[in-house]
N, C-alpha and C positions, 0 to 999 in steps of 0.2 A: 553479385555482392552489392549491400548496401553502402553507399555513403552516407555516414554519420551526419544531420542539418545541424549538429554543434560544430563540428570541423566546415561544414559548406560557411556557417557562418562567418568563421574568426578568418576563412581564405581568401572571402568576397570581396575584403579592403585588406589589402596584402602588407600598404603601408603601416594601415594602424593596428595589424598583424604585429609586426615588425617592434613598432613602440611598444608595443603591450609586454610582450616578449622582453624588449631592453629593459624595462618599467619593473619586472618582476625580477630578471638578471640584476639590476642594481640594489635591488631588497635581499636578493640571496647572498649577494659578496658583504653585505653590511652584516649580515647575522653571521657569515661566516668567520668576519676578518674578527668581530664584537668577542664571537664566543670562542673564537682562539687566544686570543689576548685574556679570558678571563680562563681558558681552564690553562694560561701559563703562569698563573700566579698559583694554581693548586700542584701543578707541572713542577713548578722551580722548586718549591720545597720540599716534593718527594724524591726528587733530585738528590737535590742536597744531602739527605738524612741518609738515603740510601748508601750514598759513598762512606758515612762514618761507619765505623768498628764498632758497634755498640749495639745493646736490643734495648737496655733499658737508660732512660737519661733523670737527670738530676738537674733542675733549672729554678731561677727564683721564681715566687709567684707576682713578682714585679712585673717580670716579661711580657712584653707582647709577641715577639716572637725571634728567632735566632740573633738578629740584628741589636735587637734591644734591649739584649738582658742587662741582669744587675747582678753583681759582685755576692755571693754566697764564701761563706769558709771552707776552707777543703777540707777540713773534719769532719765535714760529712760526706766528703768522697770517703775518707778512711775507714769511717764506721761503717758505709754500706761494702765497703770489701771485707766487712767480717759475716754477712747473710751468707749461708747455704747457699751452695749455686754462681756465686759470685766469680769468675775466672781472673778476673783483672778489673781494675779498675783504671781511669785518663783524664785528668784536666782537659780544658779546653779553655782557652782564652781568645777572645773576638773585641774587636773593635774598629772604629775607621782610621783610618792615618793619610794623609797628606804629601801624593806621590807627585813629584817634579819631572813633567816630560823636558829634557834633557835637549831637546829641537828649539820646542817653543818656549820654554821657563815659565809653564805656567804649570800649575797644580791642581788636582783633581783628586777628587776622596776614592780612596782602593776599601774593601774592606778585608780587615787581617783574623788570620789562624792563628793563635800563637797552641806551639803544641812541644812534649818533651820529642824530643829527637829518639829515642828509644824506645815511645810509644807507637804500634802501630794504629794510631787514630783511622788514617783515612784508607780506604779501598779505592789507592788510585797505582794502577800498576808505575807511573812514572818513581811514586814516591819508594817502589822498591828498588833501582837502582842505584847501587853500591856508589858514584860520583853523586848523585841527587842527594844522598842520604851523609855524606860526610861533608857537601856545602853548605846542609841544613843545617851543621855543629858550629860554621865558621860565623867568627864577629862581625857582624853587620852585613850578614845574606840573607838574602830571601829565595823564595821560589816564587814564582811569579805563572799566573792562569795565561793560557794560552788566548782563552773567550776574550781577556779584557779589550775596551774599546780600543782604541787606534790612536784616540788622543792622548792616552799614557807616553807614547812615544816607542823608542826602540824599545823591545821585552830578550832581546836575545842574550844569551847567556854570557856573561861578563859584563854586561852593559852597566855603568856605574853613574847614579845618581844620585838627590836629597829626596830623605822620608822623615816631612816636619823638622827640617834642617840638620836632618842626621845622614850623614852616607849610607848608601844603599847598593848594594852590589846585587844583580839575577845571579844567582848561581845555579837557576835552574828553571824547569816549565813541566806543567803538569795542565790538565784538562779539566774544569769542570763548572766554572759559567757565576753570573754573580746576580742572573733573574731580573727586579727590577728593585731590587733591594739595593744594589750596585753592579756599578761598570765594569767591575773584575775584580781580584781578588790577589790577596798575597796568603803564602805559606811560612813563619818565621819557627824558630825555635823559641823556646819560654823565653832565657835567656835575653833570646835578642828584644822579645818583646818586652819585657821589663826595662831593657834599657831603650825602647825608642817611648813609652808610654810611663816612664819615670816621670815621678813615683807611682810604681804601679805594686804592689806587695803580691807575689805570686802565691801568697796564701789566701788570696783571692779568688776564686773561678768563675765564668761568665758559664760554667757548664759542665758537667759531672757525664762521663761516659762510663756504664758497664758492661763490660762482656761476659759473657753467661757460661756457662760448662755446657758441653754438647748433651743435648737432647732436656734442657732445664725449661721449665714453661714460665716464660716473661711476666706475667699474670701474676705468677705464684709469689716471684722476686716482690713484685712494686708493690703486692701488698705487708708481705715481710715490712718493705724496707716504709712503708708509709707508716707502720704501726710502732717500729723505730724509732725513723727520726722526727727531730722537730718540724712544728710548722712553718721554720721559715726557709722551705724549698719544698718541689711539686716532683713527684716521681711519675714517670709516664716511660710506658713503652715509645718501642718507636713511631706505629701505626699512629698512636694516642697525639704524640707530639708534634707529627706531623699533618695528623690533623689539624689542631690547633694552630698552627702557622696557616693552612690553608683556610680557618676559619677567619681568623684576624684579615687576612690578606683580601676576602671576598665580601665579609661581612660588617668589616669593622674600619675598612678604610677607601675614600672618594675613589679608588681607583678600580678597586670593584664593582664600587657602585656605578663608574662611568659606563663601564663597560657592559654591566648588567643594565642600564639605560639605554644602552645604545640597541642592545638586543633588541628592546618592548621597542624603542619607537621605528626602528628597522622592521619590524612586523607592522605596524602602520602604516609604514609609507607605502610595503607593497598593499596590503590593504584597500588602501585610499585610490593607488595604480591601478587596480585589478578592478575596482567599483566605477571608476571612472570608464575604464574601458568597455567593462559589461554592460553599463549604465546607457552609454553611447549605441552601441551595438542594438540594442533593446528598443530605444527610442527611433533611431532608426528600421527598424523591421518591426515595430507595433505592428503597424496591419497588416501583416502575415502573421506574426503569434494571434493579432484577433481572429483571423482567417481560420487559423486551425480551432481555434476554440468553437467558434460560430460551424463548423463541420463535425466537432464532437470530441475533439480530444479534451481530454481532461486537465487539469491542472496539472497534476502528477507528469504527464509527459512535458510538458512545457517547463516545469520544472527540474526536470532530470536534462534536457536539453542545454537549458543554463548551465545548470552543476557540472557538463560534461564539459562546456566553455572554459570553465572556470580551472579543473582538473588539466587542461591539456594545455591553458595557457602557466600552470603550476609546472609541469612537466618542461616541455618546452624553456622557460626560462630559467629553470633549476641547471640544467647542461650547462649553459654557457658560464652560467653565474659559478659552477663547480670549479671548472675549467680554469675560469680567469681567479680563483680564493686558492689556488693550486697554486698559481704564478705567483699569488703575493704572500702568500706562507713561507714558499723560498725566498722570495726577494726580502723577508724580515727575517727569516734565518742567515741570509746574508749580511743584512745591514749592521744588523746586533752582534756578528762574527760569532752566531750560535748559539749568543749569551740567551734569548730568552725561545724556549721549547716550542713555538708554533708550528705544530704539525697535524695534517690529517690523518685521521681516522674512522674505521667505519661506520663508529659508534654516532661520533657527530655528523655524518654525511648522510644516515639515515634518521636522525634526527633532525635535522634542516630541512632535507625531502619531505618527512612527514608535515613539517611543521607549513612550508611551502604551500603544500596540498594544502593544510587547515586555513593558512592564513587567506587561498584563493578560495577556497568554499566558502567561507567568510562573506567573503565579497560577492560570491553570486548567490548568499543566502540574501543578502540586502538587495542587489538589483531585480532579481528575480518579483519582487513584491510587487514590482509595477505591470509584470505583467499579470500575475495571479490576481490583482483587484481590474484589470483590464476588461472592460462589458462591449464586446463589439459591438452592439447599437452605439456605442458612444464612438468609438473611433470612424464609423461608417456614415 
């Protein structure tokens, strides 16, 4: 068997082996930790939407996204439950409120559901039990997310506080996260919400939810119901709308764009790692790469020798760099108590790998120059 003179090379100096290796493991956990945090802002919203009772929605065209709608009339909930196809129709009423952790007496924005009690709005099996579903009716209770941060204070059920100087009783817990939109979330009845966001007119909606007859194509609905109503609200399925939350969220706001920055220059820095070290390597062993030239070998193998450098220090520091973006995906699904989706999969793990590879070939398509313009009479 052969031994590969790309591998004899990167072995010879075990240390700077070593750093190359750490050098490209630190570019693989940046792109890893970068593009988990970016696809949990497309993550949280399909979250979200998933858990409502609805295919098709009814929102202003003010909105940017779930968080920040604007107030529409509920006449045109009423009128879209007279479409063909139509099963039911739901309000939905959102906003923030001002919840009192009860340890520390300090306050912290939740943000709120306000929903009828006899709507089944959400696809959350908590919200189906018989005590959950008769606290939901009483004055001044809420349901309270399990996700929310820690600094809310106690969440367990009876625990009685102020929401924006109004009592607040948990009368219950349900699952399902507040992204980076907010720290957690409450569940109230219409009701209640009109009286802690008084004056609030429940002829108001921050959100039209439709439910469909089995087997009715959502498509067919939103354009019925576009050709209907006025233009002051936007009909969208669900795919549509939650799109659109994921567009705003990655395209339209710094924290997208952080993260989507953090990508590109996280491909640089290994980059810059990967060029430095080939670069090194190269300069040191000139006159043996001129040696094989001046004997006959061609460019092409001197090149492919590099490339094979550059390939195995890709491999080699993608493992560890996997390993330890493993460790920190949990340890942020920890910290956030779940609220924000950073999880692997295989979709990104071979996308990283590839990219890995590109970003080290990269770097021994640039070192490699020095030796392909290399003239052993000059080095000799």
């Amino acid at each position: 068997m052969r031994t590969s003179l790309a591998w004899l090379n990167l072995t010879h100096e075990k240390t700077r082996l070593l750093v190359a290796i750490a050098g490209v493991a630190f570019a693989v956990i940046l792109v890893f930790m970068n593009l988990g945090f970016l696809g949990s802002l497309s993550d949280t919203a399909a979250i979200t939407y998933s858990t409502i009772n609805a295919e098709v929605y009814l929102i202003s065209p003010q909105a940017l996204e779930i968080t920040t709608t604007k107030p529409f009339p509920i006449e045109r909930l009423y009128q879209a439950g007279g479409i063909d196809g139509v099963k039911r129709v739901m309000p939905l009423y959102v906003s923030y409120l001002q919840w009192r952790n009860v340890e520390t007496r300090q306050s912290r924005a939740l943000f709120v559901y306000g929903i009828n009690p006899s709507d089944p709005v959400f696809l959350l099996p908590d919200l189906q039990k018989p005590e959950v579903q008769a606290a939901l009716g009483q004055v001044d209770t809420v349901l309270m997310d399990r996700l929310s941060r820690p600094e809310f204070g106690p969440q367990a059920t009876g625990t009685t506080t102020e929401a924006d100087g109004r009592k607040a009783t948990v009368g219950g817990q349900y699952t399902l996260g507040g992204g980076f939109a907010a720290d957690g979330t409450l569940i109230m009845s219409d009701q209640n919400f009109r009286r802690y966001f008084d004056p609030f007119p429940l002829n108001q909606i921050n959100l039209g939810l439709i439910k469909l007859n089995d087997g009715v194509d959502p498509l067919q609905v939103v354009e019925a119901l576009r050709q209907t109503l006025p233009q002051d609200v936007l009909v969208m399925t669900q795919e549509q709308i939650t799109a659109r939350d994921r567009d705003y969220w990655i395209g339209a706001t710094s924290t997208g764009f952080i993260f989507g920055m953090g990508v590109a220059v996280s491909c640089v820095v290994g980059v810059v790692i990967v060029y430095q070290i080939l670069y090194t390597d190269i300069s040191e062993h000139l006159k043996q790469y001129a040696t094989l030239k001046a004997m006959g070998y061609r460019s092409g193998f001197l090149f492919n020798t590099v490339l094979q450098e550059a390939v195995i220090l890709a491999v080699l520091g993608y493992i560890p760099g996997f390993i330890i973006s493993l460790g920190l995906y949990e340890l942020t699904l920890r910290a956030t108590s779940g609220g924000l989706p950073v999880v692997m999969n295989i979709g990104r793990a071979l996308f990283v790998l590839t990219l890995t590879v590109l970003m080290c070939s990269l770097s021994g398509l640039a070192s490699v120059q020095k030796v392909i313009n290399t003239d052993p009479a000059d080095v000799f």
